[in-house]
C-alpha positions in Angstrom: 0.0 0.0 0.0 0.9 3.7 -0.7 2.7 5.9 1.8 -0.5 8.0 1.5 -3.4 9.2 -0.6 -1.9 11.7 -2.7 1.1 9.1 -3.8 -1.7 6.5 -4.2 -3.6 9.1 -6.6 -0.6 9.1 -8.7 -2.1 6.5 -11.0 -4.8 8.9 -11.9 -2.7 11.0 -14.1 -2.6 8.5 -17.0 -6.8 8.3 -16.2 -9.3 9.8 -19.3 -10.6 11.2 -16.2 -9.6 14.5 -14.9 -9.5 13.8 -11.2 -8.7 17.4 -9.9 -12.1 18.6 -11.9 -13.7 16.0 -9.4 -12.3 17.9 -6.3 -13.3 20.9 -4.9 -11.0 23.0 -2.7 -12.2 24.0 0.7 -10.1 26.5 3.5 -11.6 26.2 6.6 -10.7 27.5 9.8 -10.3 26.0 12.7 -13.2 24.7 14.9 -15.5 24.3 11.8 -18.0 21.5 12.2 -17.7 19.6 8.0 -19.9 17.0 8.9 -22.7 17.3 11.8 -23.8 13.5 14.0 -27.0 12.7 12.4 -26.6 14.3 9.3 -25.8 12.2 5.8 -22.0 12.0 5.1 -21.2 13.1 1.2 -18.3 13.9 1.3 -14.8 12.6 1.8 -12.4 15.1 2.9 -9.2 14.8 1.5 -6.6 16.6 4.5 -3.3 18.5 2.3 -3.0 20.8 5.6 -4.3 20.5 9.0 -6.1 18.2 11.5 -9.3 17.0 12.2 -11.1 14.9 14.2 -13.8 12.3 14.4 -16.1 12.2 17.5 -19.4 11.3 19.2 -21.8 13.0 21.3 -22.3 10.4 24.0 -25.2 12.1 26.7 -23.7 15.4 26.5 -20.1 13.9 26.4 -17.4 14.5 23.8 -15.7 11.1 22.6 -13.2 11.4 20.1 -12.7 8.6 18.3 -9.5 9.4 15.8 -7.2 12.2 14.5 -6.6 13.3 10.7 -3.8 14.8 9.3 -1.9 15.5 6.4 -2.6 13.4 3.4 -5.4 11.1 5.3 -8.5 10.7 3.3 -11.5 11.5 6.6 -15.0 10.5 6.1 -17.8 9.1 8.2 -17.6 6.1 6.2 -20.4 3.7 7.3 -22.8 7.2 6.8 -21.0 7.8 3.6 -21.2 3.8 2.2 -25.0 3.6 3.1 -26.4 6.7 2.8 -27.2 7.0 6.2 -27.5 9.4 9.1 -23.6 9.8 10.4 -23.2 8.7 14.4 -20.2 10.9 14.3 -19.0 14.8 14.0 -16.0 15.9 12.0 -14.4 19.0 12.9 -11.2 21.1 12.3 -8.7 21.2 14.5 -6.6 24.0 13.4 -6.9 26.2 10.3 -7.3 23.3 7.3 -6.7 23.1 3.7 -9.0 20.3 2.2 -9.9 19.1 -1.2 -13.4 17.2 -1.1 -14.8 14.8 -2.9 -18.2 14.1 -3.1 -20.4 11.0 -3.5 -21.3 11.3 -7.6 -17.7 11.6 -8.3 -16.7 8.9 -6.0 -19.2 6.3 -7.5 -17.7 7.6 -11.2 -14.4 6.9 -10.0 -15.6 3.6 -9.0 -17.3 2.7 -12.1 -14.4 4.6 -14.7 -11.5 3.7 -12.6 -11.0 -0.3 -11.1 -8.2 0.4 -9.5 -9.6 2.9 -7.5 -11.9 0.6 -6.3 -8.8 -0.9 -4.9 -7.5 2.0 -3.4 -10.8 2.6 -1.4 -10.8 -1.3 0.3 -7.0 -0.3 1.2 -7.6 2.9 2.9 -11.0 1.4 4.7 -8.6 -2.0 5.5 -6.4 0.5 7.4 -9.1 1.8 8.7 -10.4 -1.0 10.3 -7.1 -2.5 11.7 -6.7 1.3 13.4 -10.2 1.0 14.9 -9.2 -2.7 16.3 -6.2 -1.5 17.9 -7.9 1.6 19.3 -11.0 -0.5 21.0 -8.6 -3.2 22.5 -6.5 -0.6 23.9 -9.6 0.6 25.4 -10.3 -2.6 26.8 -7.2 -3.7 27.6 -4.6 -1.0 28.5 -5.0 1.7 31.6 -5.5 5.7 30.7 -1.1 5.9 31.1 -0.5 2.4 28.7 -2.9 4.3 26.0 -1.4 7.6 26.6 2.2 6.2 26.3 0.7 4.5 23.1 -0.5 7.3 21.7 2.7 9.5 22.4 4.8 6.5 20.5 2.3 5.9 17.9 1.0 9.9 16.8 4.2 12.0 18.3 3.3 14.5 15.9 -0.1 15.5 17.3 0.7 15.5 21.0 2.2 19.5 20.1 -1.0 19.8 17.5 -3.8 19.3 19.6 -5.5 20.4 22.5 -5.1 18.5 25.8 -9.4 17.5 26.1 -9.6 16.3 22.7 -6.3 14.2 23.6 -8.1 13.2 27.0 -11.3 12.3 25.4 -9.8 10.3 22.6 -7.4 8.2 25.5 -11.1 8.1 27.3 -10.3 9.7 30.6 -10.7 13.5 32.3 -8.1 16.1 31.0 -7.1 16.0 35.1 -6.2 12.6 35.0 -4.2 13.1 31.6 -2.3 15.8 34.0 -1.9 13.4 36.1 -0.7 10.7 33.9 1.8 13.2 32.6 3.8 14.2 35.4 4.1 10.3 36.8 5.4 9.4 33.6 
């Protein structure tokens, strides 16, 4: 598999289709809500600068679920796949440059392009093998194993994001992540 998206796109240049007329470009500054819980995903955000996040609203409670940055295709997926209502939020986390591409022009790209096809099961494979490890850390590692984790695993967003969203993705109170940070 591809470093990342844009390398994996490279195939597209010999296409008969003219992928960047499929894209739209989209600033955004930080703390913009792209894709509201509840609402129909369309989109699939395409990150070439910034982070964003996916996350629930569980009784009032923010859970974040995972981070996006550079060159990480970001979609509610399972909304986006069945047409239906998202159970997640996707917001920016900092001032974002995105390219987007929406649901017609996926499913042309699906139809013109096979190997796109196979690009799409490769990035939802990784996916799936992030959202294992993430729910049996959950299940199986205290809040200072998964913070350790995560400061091993995504060293480049412990600078980028604010402490609560890193709190609420290890699933613990941004005091205990304090906590957790000066024993370690």
């Amino acid at each position: 598999m591809h470093n990342n998206f844009s390398e994996s796109l490279l195939w597209l240049k010999d296409s008969q289709i003219d992928f960047s007329k499929m894209l739209t470009r989209k600033s955004v500054k930080s703390k913009t809500t792209l894709l509201y819980e509840g609402d129909v995903s369309n989109n699939i955000y395409f990150i070439k600068k910034g982070v964003l996040r996916l996350w629930h609203n569980k009784d009032g409670e923010d859970v974040t679920f995972q981070f996006f940055v550079e060159n990480q295709p970001v979609a509610s997926f399972e909304s986006f796949a069945q047409e239906t209502p998202s159970n997640f939020s996707i917001e920016s986390l900092e001032d974002s440059e995105l390219l987007i591409l929406n649901r017609k022009n996926f499913k042309v790209l699906q139809k013109e392009e096979p190997q796109f096809s196979t690009l799409a099961y490769q990035i939802l494979a990784k996916r799936f093998i992030e959202y294992t490890r993430y729910f049996l850390s959950r299940i199986e590692d205290d809040p200072a194993t998964r913070y350790k984790k995560f400061k091993t695993d995504r060293p480049d967003l412990n600078q980028r994001i604010p402490d609560y969203y890193i709190a609420s993705y290890l699933g613990i109170s941004p005091v205990s992540l304090s906590q957790i940070r000066h024993r370690i």
